[in-house]
N, C-alpha and C positions, 0 to 999 in steps of 0.2 A: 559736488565735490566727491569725487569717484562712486559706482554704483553701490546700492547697498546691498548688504550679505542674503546670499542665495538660500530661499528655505529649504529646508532640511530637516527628516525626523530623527536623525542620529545627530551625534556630538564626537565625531572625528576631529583628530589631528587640526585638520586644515580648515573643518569650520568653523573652529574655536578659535584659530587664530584669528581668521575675517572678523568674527564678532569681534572679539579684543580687540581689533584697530578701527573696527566701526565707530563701537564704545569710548573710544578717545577723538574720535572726529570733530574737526569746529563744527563738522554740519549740522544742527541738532536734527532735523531730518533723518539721519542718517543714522547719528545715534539711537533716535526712536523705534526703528526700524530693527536696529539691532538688538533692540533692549527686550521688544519683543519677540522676536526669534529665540534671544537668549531664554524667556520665560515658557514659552512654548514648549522646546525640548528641555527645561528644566537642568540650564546649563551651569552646572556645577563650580567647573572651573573658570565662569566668567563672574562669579561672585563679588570680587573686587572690585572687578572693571565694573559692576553696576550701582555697587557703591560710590565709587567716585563718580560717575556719570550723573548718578542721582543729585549731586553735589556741585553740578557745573550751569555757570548762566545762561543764557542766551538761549532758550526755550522750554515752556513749562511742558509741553508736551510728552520732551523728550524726556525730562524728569520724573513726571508721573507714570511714563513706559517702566522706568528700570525703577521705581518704587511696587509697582504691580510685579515686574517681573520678579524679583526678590521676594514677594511676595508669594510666588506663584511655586518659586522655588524650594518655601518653606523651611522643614526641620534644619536642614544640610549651610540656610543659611545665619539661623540664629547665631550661632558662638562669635559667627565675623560682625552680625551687625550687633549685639552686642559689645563689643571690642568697639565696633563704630562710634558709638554714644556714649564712650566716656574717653575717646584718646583725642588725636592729637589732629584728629579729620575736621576738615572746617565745619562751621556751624551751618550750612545747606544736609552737607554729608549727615550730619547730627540729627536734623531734623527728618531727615531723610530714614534715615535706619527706627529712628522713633516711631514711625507714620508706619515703615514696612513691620515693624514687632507687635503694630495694634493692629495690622492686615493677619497677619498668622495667631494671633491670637495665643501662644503659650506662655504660661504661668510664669515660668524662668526668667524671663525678661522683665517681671515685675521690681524686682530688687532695682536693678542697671534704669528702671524708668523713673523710680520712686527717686532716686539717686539725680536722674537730668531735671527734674522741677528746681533743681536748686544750682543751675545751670546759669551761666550770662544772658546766653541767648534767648529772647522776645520767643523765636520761632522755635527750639528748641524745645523750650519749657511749653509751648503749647501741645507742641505733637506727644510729648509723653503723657500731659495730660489728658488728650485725647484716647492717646493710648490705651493709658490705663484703663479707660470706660470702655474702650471695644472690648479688654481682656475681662475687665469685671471679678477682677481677683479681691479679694475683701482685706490684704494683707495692705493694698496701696492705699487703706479711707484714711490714716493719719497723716501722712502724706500729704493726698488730696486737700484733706481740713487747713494745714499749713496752708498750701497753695491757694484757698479762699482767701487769702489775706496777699497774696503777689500784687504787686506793683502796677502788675499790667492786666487793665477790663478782658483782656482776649482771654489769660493765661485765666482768669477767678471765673470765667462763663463754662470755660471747657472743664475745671475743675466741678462745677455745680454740675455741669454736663454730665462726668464720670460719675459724680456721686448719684446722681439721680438713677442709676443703672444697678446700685449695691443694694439698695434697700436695706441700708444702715443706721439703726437711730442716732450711733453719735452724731451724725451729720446734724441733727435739727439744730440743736445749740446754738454750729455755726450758721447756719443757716440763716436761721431768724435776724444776725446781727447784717446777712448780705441784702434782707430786706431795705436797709439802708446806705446800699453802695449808691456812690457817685454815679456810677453808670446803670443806666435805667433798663441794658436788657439783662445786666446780671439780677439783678434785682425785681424781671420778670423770669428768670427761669429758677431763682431761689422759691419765687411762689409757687411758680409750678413743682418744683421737687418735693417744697412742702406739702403741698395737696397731696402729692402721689404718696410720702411717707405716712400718712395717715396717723400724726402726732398729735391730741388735742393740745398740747402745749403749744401748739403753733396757732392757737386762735385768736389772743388777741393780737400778735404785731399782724395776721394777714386782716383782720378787717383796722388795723391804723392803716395798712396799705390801702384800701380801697380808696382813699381822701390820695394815694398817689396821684401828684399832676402827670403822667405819663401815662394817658388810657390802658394802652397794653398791657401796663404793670398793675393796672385797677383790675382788668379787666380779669388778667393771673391771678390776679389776690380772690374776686368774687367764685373763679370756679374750683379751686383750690379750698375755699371753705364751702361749696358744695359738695365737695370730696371727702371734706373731714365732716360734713353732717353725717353725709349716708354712711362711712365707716363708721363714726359711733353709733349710730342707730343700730345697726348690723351687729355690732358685738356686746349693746346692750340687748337686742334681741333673743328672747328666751329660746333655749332648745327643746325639738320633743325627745 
């Protein structure tokens, strides 16, 4: 469905428009194509169009092009995908601007992410979750804590996910209680954060874990309190 946009190191006039019509193309092909061309020269004024492109069905490919690209576009695109994740863009779009705010990584966008965990959307509330753990800002760990407790197993792994990247104590609390989530990999990667937060407080619910019937989550519990041996061994260890 017509050829796709000619590469180019500038962002003239007329290349900008190709992409912009690319970017709305049914082809997703075509779109992909564009979406990277758009990230390559770091196309400014195709910001929008790769917002909504990021936002459209019919190929994951083409999606992940103009999530990368936005991505790639960086500072210049924050303030629009921020706008993206909390208006009135469908929830692809949503999820989409979320996923690109944990690629760039800046602090700014923590508020506007902390804000979408409490979102409708399944996919939505996952990608800011995510988010927030790429960005690793320590303002999003109450947040995060609430979101142990979401509805949805995807949305409380990605939240144990993020925390596990703060090295925050409040996290243990909750932690210890995702030892007994319904779903068995949250409750393998609650063991795993607790090991890595190095909290003796976490001793006895991870060896109740090891009697876990879900090996993986036994398995988490046993090296996770090898973790908290050798940390306290290490800081009862006398100094010379």
């Amino acid at each position: 469905m017509g050829r796709p946009p000619r590469a180019s190191t500038g962002g003239g006039p007329a290349l900008v428009e190709e992409v912009m019509e690319a970017l709305a193309d049914p082809d997703p092909e075509r779109r992909r194509r564009a979406a990277e061309l758009a990230g390559g020269v770091r196309m400014i004024r195709a910001i929008p169009a790769l917002i909504q492109a990021s936002g459209r069905g019919g190929g994951e490919r083409a999606k992940h092009a103009a999530v990368r690209a936005l991505a790639r576009i960086g500072e210049p695109a924050i303030p629009h995908l921020r706008e993206a994740l909390g208006s009135g863009y469908n929830l692809f779009c949503r999820g989409s601007a979320a996923e690109a705010l944990g690629l760039i990584g800046d602090s700014r966008a923590v508020p506007d992410l902390v804000a979408a965990l409490r979102q409708d959307s399944i996919d939505v509330r996952l990608h800011a979750a995510a988010a927030l753990g790429q960005i690793g800002d320590r303002r999003a760990v109450p947040g995060l804590l609430r979101a142990l407790m979401d509805r949805s197993g995807g949305v409380r792994l990605q939240a144990v996910a993020a925390l596990a990247r703060m090295d925050d104590k409040r996290a243990v609390i909750p932690l210890l209680r995702r030892l007994k989530d319904p779903r068995w990999y949250v409750r393998q990667h609650a063991a795993e954060t607790l090991g890595a937060l190095g909290d003796p407080r976490a001793f006895g619910a991870l060896k109740a874990s090891l009697r876990d019937p879900r090996p993986a989550v036994s398995k988490a519990a046993q090296q996770a309190l090898t973790r908290l041996k050798d940390t306290t061994l290490h800081a009862r260890r006398p100094r010379d």
